[in-house]
N, C-alpha and C positions, 0 to 999 in steps of 0.2 A: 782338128776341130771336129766334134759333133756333127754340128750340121753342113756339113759339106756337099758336094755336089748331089749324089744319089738319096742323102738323109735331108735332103733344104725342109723339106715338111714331113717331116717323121710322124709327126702323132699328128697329123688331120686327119686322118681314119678316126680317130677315138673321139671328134671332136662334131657336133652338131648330132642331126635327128638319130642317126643308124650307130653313137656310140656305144650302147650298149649290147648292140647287136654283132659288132665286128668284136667286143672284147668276148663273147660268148666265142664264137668262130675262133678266135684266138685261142680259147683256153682249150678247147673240144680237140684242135688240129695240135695241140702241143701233148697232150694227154695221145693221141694217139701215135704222134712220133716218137714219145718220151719213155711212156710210161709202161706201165705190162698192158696195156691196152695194144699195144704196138705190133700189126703184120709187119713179120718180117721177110715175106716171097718177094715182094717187088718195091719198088719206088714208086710213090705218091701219082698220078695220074689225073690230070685237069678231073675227069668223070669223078675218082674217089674223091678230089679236093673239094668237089659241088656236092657230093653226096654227104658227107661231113658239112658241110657248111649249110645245107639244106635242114639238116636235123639239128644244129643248134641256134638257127631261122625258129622252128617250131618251138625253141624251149623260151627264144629271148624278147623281151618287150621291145615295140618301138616306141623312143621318148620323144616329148617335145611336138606334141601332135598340132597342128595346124588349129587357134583358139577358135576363130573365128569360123572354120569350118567345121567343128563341134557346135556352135553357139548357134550356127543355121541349122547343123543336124538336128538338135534339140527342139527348134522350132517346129518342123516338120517343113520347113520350107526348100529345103535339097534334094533331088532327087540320089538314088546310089549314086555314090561317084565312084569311079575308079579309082584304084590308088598308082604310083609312081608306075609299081612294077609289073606285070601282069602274073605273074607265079614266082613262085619261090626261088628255080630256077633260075631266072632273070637278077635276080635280089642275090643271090649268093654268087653269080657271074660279076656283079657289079661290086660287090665286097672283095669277090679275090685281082680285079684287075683295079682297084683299089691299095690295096697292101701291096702289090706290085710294084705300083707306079712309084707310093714313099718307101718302099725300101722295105717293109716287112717281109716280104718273101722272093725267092729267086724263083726263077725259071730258067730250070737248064735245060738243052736240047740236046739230045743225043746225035751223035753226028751219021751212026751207021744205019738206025733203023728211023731217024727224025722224027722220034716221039720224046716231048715235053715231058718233064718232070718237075714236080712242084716241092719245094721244102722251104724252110725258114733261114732269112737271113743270118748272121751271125748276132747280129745287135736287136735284129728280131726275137728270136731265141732266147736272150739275154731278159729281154724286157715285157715279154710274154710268161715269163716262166712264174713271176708272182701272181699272173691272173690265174694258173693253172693250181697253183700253190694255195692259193687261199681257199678254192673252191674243194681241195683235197683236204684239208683240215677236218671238214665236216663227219667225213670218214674214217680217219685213220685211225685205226688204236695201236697203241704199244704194247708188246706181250711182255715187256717188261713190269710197265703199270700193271696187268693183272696178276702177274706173279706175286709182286709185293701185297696185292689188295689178300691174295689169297693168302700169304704167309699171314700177315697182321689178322687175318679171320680167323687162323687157327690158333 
């Protein structure tokens, strides 16, 4: 079965305020293990897995803002409030101990030097790869396509 012990809540990360925020983190952390984007000197370290998740923090909207706390802000009758997280920092530690918890990504420990290593589940990986995929389209060209474009111009 699917949803078995470690997957019982597989996609609640994607679901409520911070989903579009964790599929950006998603697509950013797979593009970097996958892709030509990809160091290959070491294994993923909690620090790079925040620093990656930090920078696609800065690129991603958060949905589903609080109506009512908008509707006072409008007014002028709220003073700043604070939000959930105090830095980004904080927001992208809560995202990956997140994906953790339902199964989107392992955490392996090294046994000799006991530093943590972070990478994507198997079904993580699986089902991350079309958030990655669709955001790559935008980009790609085939040198195929412009061979033809060019032959048909001559």
């Amino acid at each position: 079965m699917f949803f078995s012990d470690s997957r019982q809540h597989f996609f609640n990360p994607l679901t409520g305020k911070y989903r579009e925020l964790v599929a950006q983190c998603l697509s950013l952390l797979y593009q970097r293990l996958y892709t030509d984007l990809r160091d290959y000197g070491n294994a993923m370290s909690r620090e790079q897995l925040v620093d990656i998740f930090k920078e696609a923090i800065a690129r991603a909207p958060i949905l589903d803002a609080d109506r009512a706390d908008e509707e006072l802000a409008e007014q002028g009758d709220m003073l700043e409030q604070e939000g959930r997280f105090k830095s980004q920092r904080d927001l992208a530690s809560f995202v990956i101990n997140r994906l953790v918890e339902n199964g989107w990504l392992e955490k392996q420990v090294d046994e000799t030097t006991l530093q943590s290593t972070y990478g994507f589940s198997r079904m993580g990986r699986l089902f991350t790869q079309p958030f990655a995929d669709n955001q790559a389209n935008h980009f790609r060209t085939r040198n195929r396509n412009t061979r033809n474009t060019r032959n048909s111009l001559q």
